[in-house]
N, C-alpha and C positions, 0 to 999 in steps of 0.2 A: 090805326093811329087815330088818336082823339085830335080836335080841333080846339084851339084855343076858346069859342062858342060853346063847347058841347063841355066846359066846365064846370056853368052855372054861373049863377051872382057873381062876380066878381068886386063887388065893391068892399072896402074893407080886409079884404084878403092881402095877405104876404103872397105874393108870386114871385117863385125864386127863378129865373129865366138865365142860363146856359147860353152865351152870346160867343161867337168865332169876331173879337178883336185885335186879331192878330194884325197889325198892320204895318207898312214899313214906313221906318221912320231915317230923318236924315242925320246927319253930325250934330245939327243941335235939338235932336228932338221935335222936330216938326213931321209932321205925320205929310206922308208924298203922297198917298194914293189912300182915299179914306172909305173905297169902294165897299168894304166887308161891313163898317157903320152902318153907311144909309143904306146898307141891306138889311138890317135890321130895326129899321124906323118906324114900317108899318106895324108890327107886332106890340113895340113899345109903345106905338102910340095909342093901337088898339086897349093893352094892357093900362094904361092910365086913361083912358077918355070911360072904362071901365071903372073906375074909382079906385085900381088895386094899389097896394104898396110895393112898387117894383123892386127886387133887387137881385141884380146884374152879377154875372161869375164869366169870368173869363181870364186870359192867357195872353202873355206878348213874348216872342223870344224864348228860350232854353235858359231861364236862370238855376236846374237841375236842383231844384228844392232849399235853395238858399236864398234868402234877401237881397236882391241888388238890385241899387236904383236906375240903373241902365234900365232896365226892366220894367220900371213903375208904369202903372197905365194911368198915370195921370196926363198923360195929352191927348189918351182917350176918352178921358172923362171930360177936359176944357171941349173937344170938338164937339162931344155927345150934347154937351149942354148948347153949343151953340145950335147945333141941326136942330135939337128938342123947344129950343125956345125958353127953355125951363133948365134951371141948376139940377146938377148931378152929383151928388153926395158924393167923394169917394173917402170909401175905410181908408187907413191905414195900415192895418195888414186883411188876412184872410178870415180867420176864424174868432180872433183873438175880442179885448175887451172895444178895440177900435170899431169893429166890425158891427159886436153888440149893440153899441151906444147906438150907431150910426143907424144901422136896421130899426131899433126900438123909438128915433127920432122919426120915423118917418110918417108922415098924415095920409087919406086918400091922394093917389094922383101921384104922388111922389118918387122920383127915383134915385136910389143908391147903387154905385161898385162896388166889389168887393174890391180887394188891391190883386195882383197877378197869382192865379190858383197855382201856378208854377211854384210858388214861393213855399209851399208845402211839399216835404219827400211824399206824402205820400199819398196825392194826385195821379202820379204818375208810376206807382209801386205795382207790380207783379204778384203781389202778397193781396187776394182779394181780403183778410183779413185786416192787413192796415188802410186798404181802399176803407171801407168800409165805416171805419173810427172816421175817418173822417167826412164820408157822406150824410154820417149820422150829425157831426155839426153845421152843417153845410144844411141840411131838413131841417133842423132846429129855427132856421131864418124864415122858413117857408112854411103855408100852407098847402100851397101846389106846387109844381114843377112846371114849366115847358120847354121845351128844345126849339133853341131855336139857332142853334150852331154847326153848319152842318158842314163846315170845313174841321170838323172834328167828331164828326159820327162815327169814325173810324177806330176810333179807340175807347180801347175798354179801361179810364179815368176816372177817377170818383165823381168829378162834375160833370159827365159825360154819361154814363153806366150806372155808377150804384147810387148816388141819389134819385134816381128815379124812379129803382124800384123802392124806394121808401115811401114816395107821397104820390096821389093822386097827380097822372100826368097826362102832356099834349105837346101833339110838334105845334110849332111856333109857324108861320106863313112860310118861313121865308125854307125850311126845311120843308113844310108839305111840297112846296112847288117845287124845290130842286129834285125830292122823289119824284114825282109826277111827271116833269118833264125825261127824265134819265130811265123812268119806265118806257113811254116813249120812244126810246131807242133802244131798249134791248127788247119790248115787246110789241111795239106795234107802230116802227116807222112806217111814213109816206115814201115812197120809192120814185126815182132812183135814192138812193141812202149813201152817204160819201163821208168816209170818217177821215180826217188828216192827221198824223201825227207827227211830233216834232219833236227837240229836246235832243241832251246830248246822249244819252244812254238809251241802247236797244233795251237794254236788260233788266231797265224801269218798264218794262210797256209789254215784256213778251206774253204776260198773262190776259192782258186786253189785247196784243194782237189776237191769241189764241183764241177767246170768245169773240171780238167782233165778226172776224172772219167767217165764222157762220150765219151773222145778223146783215152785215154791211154789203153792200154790192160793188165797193171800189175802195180800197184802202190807199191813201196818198202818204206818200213817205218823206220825210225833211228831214232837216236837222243834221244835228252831228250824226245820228241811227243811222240814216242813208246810205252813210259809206261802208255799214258793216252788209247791208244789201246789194250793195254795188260790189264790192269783193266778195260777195256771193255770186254772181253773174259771171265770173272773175275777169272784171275789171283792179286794174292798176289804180289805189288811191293814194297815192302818196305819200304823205306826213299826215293825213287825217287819222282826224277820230277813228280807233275804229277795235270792235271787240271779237277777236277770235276765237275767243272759247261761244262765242253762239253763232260763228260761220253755218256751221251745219244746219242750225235750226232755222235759219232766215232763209235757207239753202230748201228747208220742209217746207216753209210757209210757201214761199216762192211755186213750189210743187205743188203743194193745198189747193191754191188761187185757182192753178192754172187748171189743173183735173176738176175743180168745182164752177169753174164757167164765170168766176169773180176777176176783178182786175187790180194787181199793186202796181200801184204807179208810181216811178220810182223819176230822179231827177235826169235830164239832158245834158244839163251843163252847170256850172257850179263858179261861184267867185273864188278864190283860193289867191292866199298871201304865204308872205313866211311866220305866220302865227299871230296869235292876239295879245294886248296888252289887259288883262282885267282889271288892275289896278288903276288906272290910268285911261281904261277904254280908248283905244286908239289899235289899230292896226300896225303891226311890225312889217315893211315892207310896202310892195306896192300889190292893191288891190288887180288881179286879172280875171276876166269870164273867160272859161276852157271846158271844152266840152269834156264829160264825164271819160269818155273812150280816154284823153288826154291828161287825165293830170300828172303834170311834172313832178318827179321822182320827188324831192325838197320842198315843196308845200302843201299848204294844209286849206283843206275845203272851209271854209269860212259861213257860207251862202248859198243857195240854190243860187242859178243864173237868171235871165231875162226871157229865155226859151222856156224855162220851167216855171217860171212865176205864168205864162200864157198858159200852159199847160195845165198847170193846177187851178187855175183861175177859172178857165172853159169847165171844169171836171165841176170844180164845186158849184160854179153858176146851174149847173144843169141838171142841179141836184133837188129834191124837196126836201130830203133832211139831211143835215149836216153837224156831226163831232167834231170840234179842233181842241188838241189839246199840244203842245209844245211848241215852240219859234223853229222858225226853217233856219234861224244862223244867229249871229252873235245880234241881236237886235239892238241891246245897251247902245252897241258901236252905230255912228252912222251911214256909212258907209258899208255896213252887214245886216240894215236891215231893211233891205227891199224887198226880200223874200215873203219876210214877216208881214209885212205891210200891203202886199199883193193879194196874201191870204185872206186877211182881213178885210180887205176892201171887197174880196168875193164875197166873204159871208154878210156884208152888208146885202150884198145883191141879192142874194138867195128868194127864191118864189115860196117859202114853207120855211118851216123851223130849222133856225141856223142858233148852232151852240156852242159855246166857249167855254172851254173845260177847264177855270181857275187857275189858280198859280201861274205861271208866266207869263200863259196868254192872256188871262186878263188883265196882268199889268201893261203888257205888250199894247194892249189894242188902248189901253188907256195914253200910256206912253207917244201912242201916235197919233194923238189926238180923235178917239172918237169916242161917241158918248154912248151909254149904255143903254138905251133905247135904240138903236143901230142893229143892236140883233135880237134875233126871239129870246137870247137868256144868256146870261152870264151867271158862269158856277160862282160860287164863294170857295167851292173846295175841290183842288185838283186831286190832293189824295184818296180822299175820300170819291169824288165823282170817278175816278179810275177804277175805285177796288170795286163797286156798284158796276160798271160795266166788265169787269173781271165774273159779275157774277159769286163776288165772296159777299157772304152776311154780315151789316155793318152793326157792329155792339150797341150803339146808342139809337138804330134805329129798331133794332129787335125787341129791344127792353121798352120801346113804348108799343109798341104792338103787342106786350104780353110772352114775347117766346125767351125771355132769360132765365 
């Protein structure tokens, strides 16, 4: 991969730059957590102190190739300008005469949005042929490309994948280092190496349990996943979470661990109610800690306990590099999330590179008040940094290395 330096002059240049804006936003549009922005501030600002004429492609939400202003990344564009210091043009749509005007207005140093790449079917189309019509307008804006999205390297997008094989390209910072670091853990951790995983679903994660398990030297298990491990053991869970069509295979890993000299670390004891409220965020019932051996026929694991928050605490402090990716329990709720909160305060601790593998967790750790400087890195992309330690080839990072 090219470095945004190793493009040349930049001055006077259209750079068309692939930005991950996804951000969540509340009831009236107010952006809550605007972490994926000033992940990409240093590029932008490199890109303008450069002289080029920036402009911006990105994504908010599932508008499934239709127009809706729910959608609009216009309080992406008011934040961007305020972090920038400098106004942010946005189009009005994507390709269209809005788009034109707006790109052709722009002087050195300047930057423009497009409106939500969503808003075109065929972004997001299966048909590398309609991909394509459209990467071809999408080039049309640009003299260069950069990636600098990489909570969407994962998919093979017209702003993602085929405009790039169109024009002259380079990953953007904030992509070089999420590679670099996440090489780092599948090729060359500091050891002990201690990967945590969380979330509600085993059956999100079985392809990175299967690869890390050969890299990591201690897998720690949370979340709602736990109980499908724990009734692998067979232990009694409840009313929990819990996925029986991959008993068996946690039932493998479990074997894997143990004949390979590795260690899954699995919970002691667990907070467990009569279920959660989502809408609402509130607990149904009343909160109880009961050891794993124990849970009552009628409720549901909610939380790791206080026993296992020391547990996994000890495991990760003791570690030089460290992967977290999913919350140990309902974290939104407060009262479920001390699990969350435990982990997180480990990885603050860690003596080496501690990593937070996007989407929940790094809302989570934001959520709980700490600042992104607290660990050696926070992802921008859980999907994406997942399928990368899965060991699958990420489309948008292939295509600028030349291998599409």
């Amino acid at each position: 991969m090219k470095s945004v330096a190793e493009l040349g002059d930049l001055s006077g240049k259209r750079v068309l730059i692939r930005c991950d804006f996804n951000v969540p936003l509340d009831a009236d549009k107010n952006i809550t957590d605007d972490g994926r922005i000033k992940a990409a501030l240093p590029t932008l600002k490199a890109l303008r102190d450069a002289g080029a004429r920036v402009v911006i492609m990105a994504h908010l939400g599932r508008p499934k190739g239709e127009v809706n202003p729910k959608y609009s990344l216009a309080p992406v564009a008011a934040r961007l300008s305020e972090l920038l210091g400098a106004e942010v043009k946005l189009a009005e749509d994507v390709v269209g005469e809005s788009a034109k005007a707006t790109v052709e207005s722009l002087t050195d140093g300047e930057v423009a949005l497009l409106e939500n790449v969503r808003y075109e079917k065929a972004e997001e189309s299966k048909d590398e042929a309609e991909r394509k019509v459209l990467a071809e307008k999408y080039a049309a804006f640009g003299d260069l490309f950069v990636s600098d999205g990489f909570g969407v390297v994962h998919r093979k997008q017209a702003s993602v994948y085929d405009v790039a094989g169109l024009l002259p390209n380079a990953a953007g910072s904030l992509v070089a280092k999420e590679v670099d670091v996440l090489k780092q853990l599948t090729e060359s951790p500091e050891r002990p190496y201690v990967v945590v995983l969380g979330g509600a679903k085993v059956a999100d994660k079985l392809s990175v349990i299967d690869n890390l398990l050969k890299v990591a030297d201690t897998l720690v298990i949370g979340g709602g996943m736990m109980f499908t491990f724990l009734k692998a053991q067979g232990k009694n869970v409840g009313a929990s979470l819990l996925d029986e069509s991959n008993l068996e295979t946690c039932k493998g890993y479990l074997e894997q661990a143990e004949a390979a000299g590795k260690t899954i670390l699995l919970p002691v004891d667990a907070r467990v109610a009569d279920g959660a409220d989502f809408d609402n965020l509130a607990v149904k019932g009343e909160v109880e800690v009961v050891s794993v051996d124990d849970i009552p026929e009628d409720k549901m694991g909610l939380d790791i306990g206080p026993e296992t928050e020391k547990l996994f605490a000890d495991a990760i402090k003791g570690a030089r590099t460290v992967f977290w990716n999913g919350p140990m329990g309902v974290f939104e709720i407060k009262e479920l999330s001390h699990g969350t909160a435990a982990v997180a305060k480990a990885l603050t601790e860690v003596d080496g590179l501690s990593v937070v593998g996007g989407g929940d967790s790094a809302a989570a750790v934001r959520a709980l008040g700490h600042a992104d400087d607290e660990f050696g890195h926070i992802s921008t992309g859980g999907g994406a940094s997942l399928e990368f330690l899965e060991g699958k080839e990420l489309p948008g990072i292939s295509v600028l290395e030349g291998n599409n």
